[in-house]
C-alpha positions in Angstrom: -32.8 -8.0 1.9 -32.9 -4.5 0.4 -30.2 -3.0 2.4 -28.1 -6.0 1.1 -28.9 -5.8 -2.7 -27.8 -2.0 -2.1 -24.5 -3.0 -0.5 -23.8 -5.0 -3.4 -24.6 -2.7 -6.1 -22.3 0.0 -4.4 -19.5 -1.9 -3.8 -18.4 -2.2 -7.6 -18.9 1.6 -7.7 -16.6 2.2 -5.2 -14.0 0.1 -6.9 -13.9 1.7 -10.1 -13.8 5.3 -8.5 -10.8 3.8 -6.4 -9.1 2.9 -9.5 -9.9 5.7 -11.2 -8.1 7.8 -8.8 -4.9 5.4 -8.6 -4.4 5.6 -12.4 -5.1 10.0 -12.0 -2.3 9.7 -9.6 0.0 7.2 -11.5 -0.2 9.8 -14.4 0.6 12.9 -12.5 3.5 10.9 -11.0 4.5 10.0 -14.2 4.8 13.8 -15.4 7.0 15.5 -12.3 8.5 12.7 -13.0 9.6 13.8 -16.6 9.7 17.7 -15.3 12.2 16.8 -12.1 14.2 13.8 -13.3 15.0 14.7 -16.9 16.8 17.8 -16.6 19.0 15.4 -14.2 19.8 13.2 -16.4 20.6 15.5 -19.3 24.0 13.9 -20.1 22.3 9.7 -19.8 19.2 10.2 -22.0 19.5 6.5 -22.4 20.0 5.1 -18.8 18.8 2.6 -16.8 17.1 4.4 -14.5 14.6 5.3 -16.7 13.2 1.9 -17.4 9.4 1.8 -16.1 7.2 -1.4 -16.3 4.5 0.8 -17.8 5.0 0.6 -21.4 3.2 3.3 -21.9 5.1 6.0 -19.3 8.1 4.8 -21.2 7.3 6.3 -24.5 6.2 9.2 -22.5 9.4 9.9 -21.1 11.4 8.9 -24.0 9.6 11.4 -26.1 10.3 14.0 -23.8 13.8 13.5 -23.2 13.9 13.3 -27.2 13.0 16.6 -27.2 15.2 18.0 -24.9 18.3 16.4 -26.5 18.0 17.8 -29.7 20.9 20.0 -29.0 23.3 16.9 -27.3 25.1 16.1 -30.8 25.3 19.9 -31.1 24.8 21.7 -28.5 26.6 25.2 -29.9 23.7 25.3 -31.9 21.4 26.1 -29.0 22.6 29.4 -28.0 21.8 30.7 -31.6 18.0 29.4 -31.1 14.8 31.7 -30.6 14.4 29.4 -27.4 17.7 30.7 -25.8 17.2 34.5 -27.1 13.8 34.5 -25.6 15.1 32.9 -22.6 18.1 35.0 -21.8 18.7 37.8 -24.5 22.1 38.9 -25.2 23.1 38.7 -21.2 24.9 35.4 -20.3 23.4 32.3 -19.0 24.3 33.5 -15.2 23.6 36.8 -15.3 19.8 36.4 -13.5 20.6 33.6 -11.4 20.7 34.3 -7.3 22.1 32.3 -4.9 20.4 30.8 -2.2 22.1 31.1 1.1 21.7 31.6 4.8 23.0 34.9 6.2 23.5 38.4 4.3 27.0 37.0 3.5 27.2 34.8 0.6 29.8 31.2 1.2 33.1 31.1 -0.2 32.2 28.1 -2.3 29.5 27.1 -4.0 27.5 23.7 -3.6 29.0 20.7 -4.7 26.7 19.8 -7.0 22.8 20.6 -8.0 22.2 16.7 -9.3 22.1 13.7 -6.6 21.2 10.5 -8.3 17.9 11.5 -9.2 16.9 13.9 -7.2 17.7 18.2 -8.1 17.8 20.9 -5.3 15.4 23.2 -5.4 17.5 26.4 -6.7 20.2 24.9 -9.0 22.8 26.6 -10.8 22.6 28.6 -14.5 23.8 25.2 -15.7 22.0 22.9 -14.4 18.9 24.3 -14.7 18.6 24.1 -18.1 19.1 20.8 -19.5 19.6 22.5 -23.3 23.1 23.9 -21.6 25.7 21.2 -22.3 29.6 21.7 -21.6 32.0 21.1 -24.8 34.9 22.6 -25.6 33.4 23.7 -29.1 30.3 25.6 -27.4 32.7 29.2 -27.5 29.7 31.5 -27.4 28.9 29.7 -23.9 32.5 29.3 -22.6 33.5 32.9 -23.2 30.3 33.9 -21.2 32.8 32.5 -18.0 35.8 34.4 -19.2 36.8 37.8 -18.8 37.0 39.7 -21.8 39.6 42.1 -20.0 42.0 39.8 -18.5 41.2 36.3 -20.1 40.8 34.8 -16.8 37.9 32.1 -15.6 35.5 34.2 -13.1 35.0 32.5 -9.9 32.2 30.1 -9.4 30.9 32.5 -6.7 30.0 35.1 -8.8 28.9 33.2 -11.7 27.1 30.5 -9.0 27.8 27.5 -11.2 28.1 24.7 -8.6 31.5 23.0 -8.1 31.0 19.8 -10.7 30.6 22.1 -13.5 32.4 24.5 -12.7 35.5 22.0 -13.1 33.7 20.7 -16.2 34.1 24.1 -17.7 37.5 24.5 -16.5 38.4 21.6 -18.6 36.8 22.8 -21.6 38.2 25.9 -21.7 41.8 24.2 -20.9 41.0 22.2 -24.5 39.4 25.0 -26.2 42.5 26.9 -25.9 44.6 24.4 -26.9 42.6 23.8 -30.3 42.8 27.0 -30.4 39.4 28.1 -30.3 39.8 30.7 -27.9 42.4 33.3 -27.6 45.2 32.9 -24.8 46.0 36.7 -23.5 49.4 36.7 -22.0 50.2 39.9 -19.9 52.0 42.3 -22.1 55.9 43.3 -20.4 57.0 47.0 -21.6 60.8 46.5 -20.7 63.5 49.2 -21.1 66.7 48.6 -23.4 68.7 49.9 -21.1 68.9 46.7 -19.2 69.7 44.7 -21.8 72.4 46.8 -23.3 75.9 45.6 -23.6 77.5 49.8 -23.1 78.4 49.4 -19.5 81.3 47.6 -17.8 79.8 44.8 -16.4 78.8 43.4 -19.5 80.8 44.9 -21.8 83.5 42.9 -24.1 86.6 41.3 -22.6 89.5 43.9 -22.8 92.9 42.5 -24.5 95.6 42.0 -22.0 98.1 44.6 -22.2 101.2 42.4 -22.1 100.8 38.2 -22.7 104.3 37.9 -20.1 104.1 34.8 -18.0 103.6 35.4 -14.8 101.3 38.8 -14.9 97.8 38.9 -14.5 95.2 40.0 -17.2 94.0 42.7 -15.7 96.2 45.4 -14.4 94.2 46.1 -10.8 93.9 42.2 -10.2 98.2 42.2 -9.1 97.2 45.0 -6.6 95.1 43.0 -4.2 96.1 42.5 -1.0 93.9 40.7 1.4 93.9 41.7 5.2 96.3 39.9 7.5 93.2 39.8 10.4 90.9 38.0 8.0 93.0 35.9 6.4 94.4 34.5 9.9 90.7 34.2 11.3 90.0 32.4 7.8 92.9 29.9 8.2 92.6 29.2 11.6 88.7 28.0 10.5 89.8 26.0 7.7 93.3 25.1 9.0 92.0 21.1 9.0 91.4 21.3 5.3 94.7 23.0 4.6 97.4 21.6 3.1 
């Protein structure tokens, strides 16, 4: 009778620590799942896929991805903030960042893409690593960080290691930054000689007057002289002798 009054009284106990750990391990669940999944979805802060039945997780995450897209309307406005000169200085966004590959040589290409659904590699690219970094053709200061200042050209996404989705997303922001004008276009600069343009030699020289305007004489004295050679012009007749009249 004892041993069953003890049963009883421990079975409750053990319930209530078994729940206790389910809702510990709900939460933590609930906060990689903010850490991983929002910098994914850094461009949908209001998706679907975010909806959770916990009402409670929902203003959780909402909040956080509130605070992390305080620089969407804007985003310009980030790379003049104490958060991004603490994070990276006066060196560019790339400048740190190591690839991770097999081999001591590096691949032509980069990955695809650091973002799959919801789920981020484990070493993802300057861009995608921070979800503050947002691609617009008005962000200059970040934009010129993938130009050369020497030659005006886009530097490969294998030394910058921006995978292959943003790297045509910043193609195409450059492309309409330049034609707003916000960045400068260098065209390569052509030191030609006037010689070859000048009009002093015969070739291109003015049209001389015909010395006599007789019927019958050609314009210019040395074209009358011309004779072609018998061999050539038989062998050229006897080829076109069908079309010959």
């Amino acid at each position: 009778m004892a041993a069953s009054l003890r049963s009883v009284v421990r079975a409750p106990c053990r319930v209530f620590l078994l729940l206790q750990r389910a809702q510990q391990t709900q939460k933590t669940h609930e906060v990689l799942r903010v850490q991983f999944i929002a910098p994914a979805l850094r461009h949908f802060f209001h998706s679907s896929k975010l909806s959770s039945s916990d009402g409670v997780g929902d203003r959780g995450i909402e909040s956080s991805l509130e605070s992390l897209s305080r620089y969407k309307d804007k985003p310009w406005e980030y790379l003049e903030s104490e958060e991004y000169i603490e994070r990276y200085g006066s060196k560019p966004v790339w400048s740190d960042y190591r690839r991770n590959h097999k081999g001591g040589i590096p691949p032509q290409k980069t990955r695809k893409t650091c973002i799959r659904g919801d789920k981020i590699c484990g070493n993802p690219c300057p861009i995608c690593r921070d979800p503050n970094i947002i691609i617009h053709y008005q962000n200059v200061n970040l934009l010129q960080q993938f130009i050369s200042p020497y030659t005006g050209i886009v530097y490969d996404p294998t030394r910058t290691g921006v995978c292959m989705k943003q790297q045509k997303l910043l193609n195409t922001a450059i492309e309409t930054a330049r034609e707003h004008g916000l960045i400068s276009s260098q065209l390569p600069f052509v030191d030609y000689s006037a010689e070859d343009y000048a009009n002093s030699h015969g070739a291109v020289g003015h049209t001389p007057s015909p010395p006599t305007t007789t019927l019958g004489e050609p314009w210019y004295p040395w074209y009358g002289n011309i004779e072609p050679d018998e061999r050539e012009l038989a062998r050229v007749k006897k080829i076109y002798k069908a079309y010959l009249k």
